[in-house]
C-alpha positions in Angstrom: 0.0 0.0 0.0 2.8 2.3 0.9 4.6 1.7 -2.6 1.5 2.1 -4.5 0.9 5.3 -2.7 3.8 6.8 -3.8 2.8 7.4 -7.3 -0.3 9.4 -5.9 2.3 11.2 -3.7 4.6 12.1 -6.7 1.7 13.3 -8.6 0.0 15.6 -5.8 4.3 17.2 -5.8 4.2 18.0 -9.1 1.1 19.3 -9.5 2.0 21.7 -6.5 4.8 22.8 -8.4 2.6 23.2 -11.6 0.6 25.8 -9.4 3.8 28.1 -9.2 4.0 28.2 -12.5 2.1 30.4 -14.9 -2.1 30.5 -15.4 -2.9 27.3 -17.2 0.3 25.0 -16.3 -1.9 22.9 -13.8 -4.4 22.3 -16.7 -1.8 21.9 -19.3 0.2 19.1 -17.1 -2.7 17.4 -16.9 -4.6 17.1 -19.9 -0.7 15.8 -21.0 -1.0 13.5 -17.9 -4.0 12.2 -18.7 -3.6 11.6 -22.8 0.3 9.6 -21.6 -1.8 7.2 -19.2 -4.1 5.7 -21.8 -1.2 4.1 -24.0 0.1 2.9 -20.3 -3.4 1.3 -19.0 -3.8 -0.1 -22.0 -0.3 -1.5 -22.4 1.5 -1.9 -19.4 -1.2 -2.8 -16.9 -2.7 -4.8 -18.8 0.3 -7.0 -19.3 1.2 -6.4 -15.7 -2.1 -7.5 -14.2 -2.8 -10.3 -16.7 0.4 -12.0 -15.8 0.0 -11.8 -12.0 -2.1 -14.8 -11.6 0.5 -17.3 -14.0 3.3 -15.8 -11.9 1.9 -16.4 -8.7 0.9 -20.0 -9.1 4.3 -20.3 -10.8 6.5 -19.9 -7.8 3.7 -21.4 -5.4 4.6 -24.7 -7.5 8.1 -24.0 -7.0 9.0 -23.5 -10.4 11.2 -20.7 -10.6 12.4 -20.9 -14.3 9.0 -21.0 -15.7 8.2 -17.9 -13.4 11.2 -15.6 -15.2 9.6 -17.2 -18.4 6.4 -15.9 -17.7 8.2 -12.4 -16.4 10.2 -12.3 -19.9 7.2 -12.8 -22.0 5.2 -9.6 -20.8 7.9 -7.6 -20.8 9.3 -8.4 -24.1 5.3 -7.5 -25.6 5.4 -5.0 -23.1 8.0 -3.4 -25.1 7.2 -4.6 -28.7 4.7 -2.6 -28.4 5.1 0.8 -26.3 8.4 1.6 -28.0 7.1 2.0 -31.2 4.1 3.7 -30.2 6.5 6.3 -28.0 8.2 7.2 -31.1 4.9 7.3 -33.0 3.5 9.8 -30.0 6.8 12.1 -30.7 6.2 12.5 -34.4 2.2 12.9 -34.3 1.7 14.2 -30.4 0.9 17.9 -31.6 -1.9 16.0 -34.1 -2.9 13.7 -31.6 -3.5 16.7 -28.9 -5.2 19.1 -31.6 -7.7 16.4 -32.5 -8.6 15.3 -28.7 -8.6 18.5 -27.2 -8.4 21.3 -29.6 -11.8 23.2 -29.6 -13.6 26.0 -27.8 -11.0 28.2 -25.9 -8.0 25.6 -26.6 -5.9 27.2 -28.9 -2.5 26.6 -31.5 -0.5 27.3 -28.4 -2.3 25.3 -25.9 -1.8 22.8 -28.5 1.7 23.2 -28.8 2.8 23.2 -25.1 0.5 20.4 -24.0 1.7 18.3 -27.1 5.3 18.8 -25.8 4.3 17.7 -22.2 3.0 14.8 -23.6 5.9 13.9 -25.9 8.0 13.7 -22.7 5.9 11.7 -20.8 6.1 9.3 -23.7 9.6 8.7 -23.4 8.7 6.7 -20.4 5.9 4.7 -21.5 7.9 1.9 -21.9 9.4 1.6 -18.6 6.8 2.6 -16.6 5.1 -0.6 -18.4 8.2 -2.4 -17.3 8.1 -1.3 -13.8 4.1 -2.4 -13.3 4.8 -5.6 -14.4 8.3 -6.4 -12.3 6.8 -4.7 -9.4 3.8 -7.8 -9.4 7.0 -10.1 -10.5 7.8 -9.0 -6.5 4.6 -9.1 -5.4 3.9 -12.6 -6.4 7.3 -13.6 -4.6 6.3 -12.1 -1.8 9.0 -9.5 -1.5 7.1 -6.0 -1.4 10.2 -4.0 0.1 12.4 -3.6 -2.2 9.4 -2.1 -4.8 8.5 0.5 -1.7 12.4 1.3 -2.1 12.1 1.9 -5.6 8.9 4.2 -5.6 10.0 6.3 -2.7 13.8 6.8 -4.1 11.4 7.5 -7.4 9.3 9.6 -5.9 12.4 11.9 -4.7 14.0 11.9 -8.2 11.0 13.1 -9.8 10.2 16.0 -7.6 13.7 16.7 -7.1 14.9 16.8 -10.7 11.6 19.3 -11.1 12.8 21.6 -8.5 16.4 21.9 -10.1 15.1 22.0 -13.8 12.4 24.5 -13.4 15.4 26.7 -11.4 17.4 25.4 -14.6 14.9 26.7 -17.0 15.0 30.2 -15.2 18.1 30.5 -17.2 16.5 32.2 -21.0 19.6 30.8 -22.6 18.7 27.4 -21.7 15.1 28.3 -22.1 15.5 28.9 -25.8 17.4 25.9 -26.5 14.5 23.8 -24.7 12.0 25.4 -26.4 13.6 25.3 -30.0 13.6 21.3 -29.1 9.9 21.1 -28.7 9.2 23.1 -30.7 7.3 25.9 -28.6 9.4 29.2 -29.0 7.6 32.0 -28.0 5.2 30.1 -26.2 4.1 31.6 -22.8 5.0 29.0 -19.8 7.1 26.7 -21.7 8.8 25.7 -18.5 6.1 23.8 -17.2 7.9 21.0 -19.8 10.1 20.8 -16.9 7.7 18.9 -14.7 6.9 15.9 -17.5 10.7 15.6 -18.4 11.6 15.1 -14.5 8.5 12.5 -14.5 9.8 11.2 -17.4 13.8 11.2 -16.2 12.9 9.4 -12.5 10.7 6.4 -14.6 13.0 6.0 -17.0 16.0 5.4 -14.0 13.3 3.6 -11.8 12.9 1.1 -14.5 16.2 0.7 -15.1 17.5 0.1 -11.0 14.4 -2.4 -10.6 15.0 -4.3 -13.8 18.5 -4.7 -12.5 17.6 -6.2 -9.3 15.1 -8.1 -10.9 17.7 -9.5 -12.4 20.2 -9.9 -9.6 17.7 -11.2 -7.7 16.3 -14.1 -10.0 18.4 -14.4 -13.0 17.7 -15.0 -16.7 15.4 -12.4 -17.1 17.7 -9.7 -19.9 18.8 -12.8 -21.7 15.5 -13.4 -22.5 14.1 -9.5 -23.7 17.3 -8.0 -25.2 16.5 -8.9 -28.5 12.5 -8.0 -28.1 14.1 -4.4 -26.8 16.8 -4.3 -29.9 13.7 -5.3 -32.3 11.3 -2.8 -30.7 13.9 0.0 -30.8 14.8 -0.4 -34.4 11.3 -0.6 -35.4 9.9 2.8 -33.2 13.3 4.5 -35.0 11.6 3.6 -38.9 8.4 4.0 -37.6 8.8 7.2 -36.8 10.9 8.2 -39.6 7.5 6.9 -41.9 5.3 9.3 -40.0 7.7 12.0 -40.4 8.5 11.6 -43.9 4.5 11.0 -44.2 4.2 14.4 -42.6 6.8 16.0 -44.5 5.2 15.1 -47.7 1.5 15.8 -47.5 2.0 19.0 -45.0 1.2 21.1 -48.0 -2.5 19.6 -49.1 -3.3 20.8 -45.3 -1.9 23.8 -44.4 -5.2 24.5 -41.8 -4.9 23.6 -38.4 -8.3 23.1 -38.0 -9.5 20.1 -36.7 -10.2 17.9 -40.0 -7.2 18.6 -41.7 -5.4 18.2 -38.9 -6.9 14.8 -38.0 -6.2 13.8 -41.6 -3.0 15.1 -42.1 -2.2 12.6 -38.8 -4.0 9.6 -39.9 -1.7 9.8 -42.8 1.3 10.1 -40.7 0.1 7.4 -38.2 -0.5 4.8 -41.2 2.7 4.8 -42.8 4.8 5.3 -38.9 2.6 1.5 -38.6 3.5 0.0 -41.8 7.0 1.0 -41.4 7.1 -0.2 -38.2 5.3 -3.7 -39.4 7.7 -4.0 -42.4 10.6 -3.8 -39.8 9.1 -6.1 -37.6 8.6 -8.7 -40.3 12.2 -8.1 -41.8 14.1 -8.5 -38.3 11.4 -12.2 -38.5 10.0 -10.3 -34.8 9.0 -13.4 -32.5 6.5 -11.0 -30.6 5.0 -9.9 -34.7 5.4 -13.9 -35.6 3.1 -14.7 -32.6 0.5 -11.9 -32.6 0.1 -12.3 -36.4 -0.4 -16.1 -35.8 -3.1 -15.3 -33.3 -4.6 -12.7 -35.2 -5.1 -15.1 -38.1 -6.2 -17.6 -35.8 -8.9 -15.8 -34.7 -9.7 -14.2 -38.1 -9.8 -18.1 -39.2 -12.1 -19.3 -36.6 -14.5 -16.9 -36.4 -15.2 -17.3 -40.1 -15.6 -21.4 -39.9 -18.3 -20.2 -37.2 -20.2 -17.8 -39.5 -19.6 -20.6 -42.4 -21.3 -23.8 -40.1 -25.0 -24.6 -41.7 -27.2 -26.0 -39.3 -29.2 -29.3 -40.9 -32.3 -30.9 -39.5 -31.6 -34.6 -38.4 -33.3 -37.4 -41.3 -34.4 -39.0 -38.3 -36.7 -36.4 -37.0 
């Protein structure tokens, strides 16, 4: 309860923090907040919460190598598919915002500044994925301290590295350069950007220091997802290049930013990110693309054979 807390904990800091800050920041962290955490539910806790019951009966039985099996599966689908969407969230996150949340009052600008919050929270999609589903790796061995270490120490990082980069970002060199990055020059209370990179920062090291325990602690477990992280990092780097290229192309048939063109104009770039990101997959022969394509089918498959069966009265009544 006390590690599980400390999410709510880091979140209540930072939105303190976004309160010091210029009208708007609050509602501009949030609405980032809240657009990051659908890709996550969907995503990481499902994977996390799914796999609890397997791993659980797994080391009740005693069998610890089927338990990191288990462990190594959900992460490496954890991460087949949040890295790629990351990158697809960097390249389209100003489209994605405009479409969601851009009408009435919510302007270009809001746009802009909340689709750079949200890019940065992005960046840590996968590991905060990761760190669900180790942290219920710990929770079905029975070993719930070292997690509360992890999301207190986390929960210090985060607010922390907010503190010093906001007092960072006082600085209007550095200012400018951050800006010019996200693309929101000019834009009033750009250092509210400050707050999702710290999140970001702290989930991304969290990760990292659990997964190494993880491993220190059981064994076997990065033999077993390096390649689904190489894979999934090679295909959110084409991906993205396919949106942006996408992007880069068709930008002139919608020069509006209302919403339609705008919603178009991201479709396009969101179609070819995914088919550059599925041709990548099915060059580097994925495992994680092998299997979901195999189940997809075999779905597709049976589901037809149940629409095809003709039901055929009996000769004998």
């Amino acid at each position: 309860a006390l590690a599980l807390s400390m999410g709510q904990l880091t979140f209540l800091g930072l939105t303190a923090l976004a309160g010091t800050l210029v009208s708007g920041s609050i509602a501009v962290f949030m609405f980032a907040y809240n657009l990051a955490s659908v890709p996550l539910a969907i995503i990481g806790a499902s994977y996390s919460v799914a796999a609890f019951p397997t791993l659980a009966e797994a080391l009740s039985r005693g069998h610890r190598a089927q338990f990191i099996e288990h462990v190594a599966t959900a992460a490496r689908y954890v991460f087949f598919w949040s890295i790629p969407i990351s990158a697809l969230i960097l390249v389209l996150r100003a489209y994605v915002v405009r479409v969601i949340l851009g009408s009435g009052a919510f302007d270009w600008t809001d746009t802009r500044l909340t689709a750079a919050c949200f890019a940065l929270f992005s960046l840590a999609l996968a590991a905060q994925g990761l760190q669900l589903l180790l942290v219920r790796g710990y929770y079905a061995a029975g070993r719930t301290f070292m997690p509360f270490v992890i999301s207190f120490g986390t929960m210090v990082a985060t607010l922390g590295c907010a503190i010093g980069t906001l007092a960072l970002l006082d600085n209007a060199g550095i200012l400018h350069v951050v800006s010019a990055l996200l693309r929101i020059e000019d834009v009033q209370g750009a250092r509210v950007v400050a707050l999702s990179f710290s999140y970001a920062l702290a989930s991304i090291v969290g990760a990292i220091v659990l997964a190494i325990h993880f491993e220190y602690r059981f064994g076997g477990f990065f033999a077993q997802v390096r390649r689904a992280f190489l894979e999934s990092c090679a295909a959110a780097l084409l991906g993205g290049a396919g949106a942006y290229v996408a992007l880069s192309l068709f930008s002139p048939l919608f020069p509006s930013t209302e919403t339609l063109p705008v919603f178009l104009l991201g479709l396009l770039g969101g179609i070819s990110g995914i088919i550059a990101t599925i041709l990548t997959y099915h060059l580097l022969s994925s495992r994680e693309f092998k299997e979901t394509l195999a189940s997809v089918r075999a779905r597709l498959w049976r589901r037809a054979e149940e629409e095809g069966v003709t039901l055929v009265t009996s000769a004998e009544t």
